[in-house]
N, C-alpha and C positions, 0 to 999 in steps of 0.2 A: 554556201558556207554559213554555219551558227554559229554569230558572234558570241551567245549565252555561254556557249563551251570555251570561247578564249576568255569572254571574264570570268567563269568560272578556275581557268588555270591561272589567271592572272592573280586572281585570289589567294588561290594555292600558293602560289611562289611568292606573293607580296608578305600575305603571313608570316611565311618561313626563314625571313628573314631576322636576325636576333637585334632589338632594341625595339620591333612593332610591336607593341601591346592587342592594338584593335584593329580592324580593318570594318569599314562600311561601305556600302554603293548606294545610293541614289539617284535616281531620275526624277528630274526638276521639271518641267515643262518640255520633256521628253530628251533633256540635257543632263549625260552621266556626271556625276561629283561623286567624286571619292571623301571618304573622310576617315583619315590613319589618326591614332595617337600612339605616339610611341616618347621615348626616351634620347633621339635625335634631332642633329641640325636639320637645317632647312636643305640644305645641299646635300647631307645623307641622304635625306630620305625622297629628294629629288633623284638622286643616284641610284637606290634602291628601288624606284620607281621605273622608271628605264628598264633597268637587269630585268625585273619582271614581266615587263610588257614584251622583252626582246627575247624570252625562253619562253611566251607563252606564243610567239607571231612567230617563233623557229617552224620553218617547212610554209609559210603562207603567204600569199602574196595582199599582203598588209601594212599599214603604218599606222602607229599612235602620235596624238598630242596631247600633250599635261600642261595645263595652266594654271597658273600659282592663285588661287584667291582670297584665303586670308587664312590667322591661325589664331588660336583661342587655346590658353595656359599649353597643352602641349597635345593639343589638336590641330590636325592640318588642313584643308579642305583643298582638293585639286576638281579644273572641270578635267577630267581626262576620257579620251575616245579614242576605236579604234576603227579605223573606214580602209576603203578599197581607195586603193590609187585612182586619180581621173586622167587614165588614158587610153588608148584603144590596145588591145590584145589581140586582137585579128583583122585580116584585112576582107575591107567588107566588096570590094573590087569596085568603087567609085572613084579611084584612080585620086587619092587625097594624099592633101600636100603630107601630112605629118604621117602617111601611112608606113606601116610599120616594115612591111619589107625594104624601105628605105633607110631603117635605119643600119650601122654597121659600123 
Protein backbone atom coordinates (compact mmCIF):
# COMPACT_ATOMS: atom_id res chain seq x y z
CA UNK A 1 0.00 0.00 0.00
CA UNK A 2 1.26 3.78 -0.98
CA UNK A 3 0.82 5.86 1.75
CA UNK A 4 1.73 9.11 -1.06
CA UNK A 5 -1.64 8.16 -2.69
CA UNK A 6 -3.70 8.54 0.76
CA UNK A 7 -1.92 11.81 1.43
CA UNK A 8 -2.40 12.71 -1.62
CA UNK A 9 -6.41 12.26 -1.15
CA UNK A 10 -6.06 13.35 2.15
CA UNK A 11 -5.13 16.68 0.46
CA UNK A 12 -7.81 16.60 -1.84
CA UNK A 13 -10.59 16.30 0.72
CA UNK A 14 -8.65 18.47 3.48
CA UNK A 15 -8.67 21.39 0.82
CA UNK A 16 -12.19 21.05 -0.18
CA UNK A 17 -13.41 21.84 2.68
CA UNK A 18 -14.83 25.60 2.92
CA UNK A 19 -13.08 28.01 5.69
CA UNK A 20 -9.35 26.18 4.61
CA UNK A 21 -7.44 28.76 2.87
CA UNK A 22 -4.01 26.65 2.74
CA UNK A 23 -3.11 23.22 3.23
CA UNK A 24 0.78 22.10 3.59
CA UNK A 25 2.77 18.80 4.46
CA UNK A 26 6.03 18.46 5.75
CA UNK A 27 8.44 15.98 6.85
CA UNK A 28 10.50 17.05 9.94
CA UNK A 29 12.98 14.47 10.68
CA UNK A 30 11.01 12.06 8.91
CA UNK A 31 7.83 13.17 11.08
CA UNK A 32 4.72 14.35 8.95
CA UNK A 33 3.27 18.03 10.16
CA UNK A 34 0.53 19.40 8.47
CA UNK A 35 0.15 22.98 8.39
CA UNK A 36 -3.66 24.51 7.41
CA UNK A 37 -4.59 28.20 7.61
CA UNK A 38 -7.85 28.73 7.39
CA UNK A 39 -10.74 31.00 8.90
CA UNK A 40 -11.61 28.30 11.70
CA UNK A 41 -11.70 27.14 15.42
CA UNK A 42 -9.44 24.90 16.67
CA UNK A 43 -12.17 21.99 17.09
CA UNK A 44 -13.35 22.72 13.38
CA UNK A 45 -10.67 22.17 11.89
CA UNK A 46 -9.78 19.23 14.19
CA UNK A 47 -13.16 17.93 12.91
CA UNK A 48 -12.36 18.58 9.36
CA UNK A 49 -9.41 16.85 9.87
CA UNK A 50 -10.70 13.45 10.91
CA UNK A 51 -13.60 13.78 7.83
CA UNK A 52 -10.58 13.77 5.64
CA UNK A 53 -8.30 11.37 6.89
CA UNK A 54 -11.69 8.96 7.30
CA UNK A 55 -12.77 9.35 3.32
CA UNK A 56 -9.26 9.10 2.32
CA UNK A 57 -8.49 5.55 4.79
CA UNK A 58 -12.47 4.53 3.26
CA UNK A 59 -11.72 0.70 1.88
CA UNK A 60 -8.07 0.32 3.82
CA UNK A 61 -7.00 -1.33 6.55
CA UNK A 62 -5.44 1.94 8.26
CA UNK A 63 -5.64 4.44 11.08
CA UNK A 64 -4.62 8.09 11.60
CA UNK A 65 -3.22 10.31 14.51
CA UNK A 66 -3.40 14.16 14.77
CA UNK A 67 -1.64 15.89 17.39
CA UNK A 68 -2.24 19.48 18.19
CA UNK A 69 1.09 21.44 18.26
CA UNK A 70 0.80 24.97 18.10
CA UNK A 71 -0.97 27.89 16.13
CA UNK A 72 0.33 31.03 14.77
CA UNK A 73 -2.50 34.19 13.93
CA UNK A 74 -4.64 31.57 11.95
CA UNK A 75 -2.16 28.93 11.29
CA UNK A 76 -2.45 25.47 12.62
CA UNK A 77 0.39 23.13 12.68
CA UNK A 78 -0.79 19.29 13.41
CA UNK A 79 2.04 16.17 13.69
CA UNK A 80 -0.55 13.89 11.73
CA UNK A 81 0.09 10.18 10.28
CA UNK A 82 -1.23 7.46 8.83
CA UNK A 83 0.22 3.75 9.83
CA UNK A 84 -0.84 -0.04 9.55
CA UNK A 85 -2.52 -1.48 12.66
CA UNK A 86 0.15 -3.65 15.00
CA UNK A 87 -1.43 -6.76 14.77
CA UNK A 88 -1.27 -10.12 13.10
CA UNK A 89 -3.58 -10.73 9.92
CA UNK A 90 -2.74 -14.28 9.48
CA UNK A 91 -2.06 -17.21 11.24
CA UNK A 92 1.60 -18.08 11.00
CA UNK A 93 0.71 -21.75 12.47
CA UNK A 94 3.05 -21.36 15.90
CA UNK A 95 0.10 -22.07 17.63
CA UNK A 96 0.18 -18.13 19.51
CA UNK A 97 -1.74 -16.98 22.16
CA UNK A 98 -3.25 -13.94 20.30
CA UNK A 99 -3.52 -15.82 17.00
CA UNK A 100 -6.12 -14.83 15.04
CA UNK A 101 -8.26 -17.73 14.39
CA UNK A 102 -9.08 -17.50 18.02
CA UNK A 103 -10.57 -14.60 17.76
CA UNK A 104 -14.54 -14.64 17.52
Amino acid sequence: MDLAVIWDKFAEHLQSFEGIEEYQMKKIAGIPFIYIKGILTKEDMEEFIKRAAAKSMRGKRLHSETVYVRQNDSRYVYRHRFYVPQEKMFCCGNLCVDCIRLRG
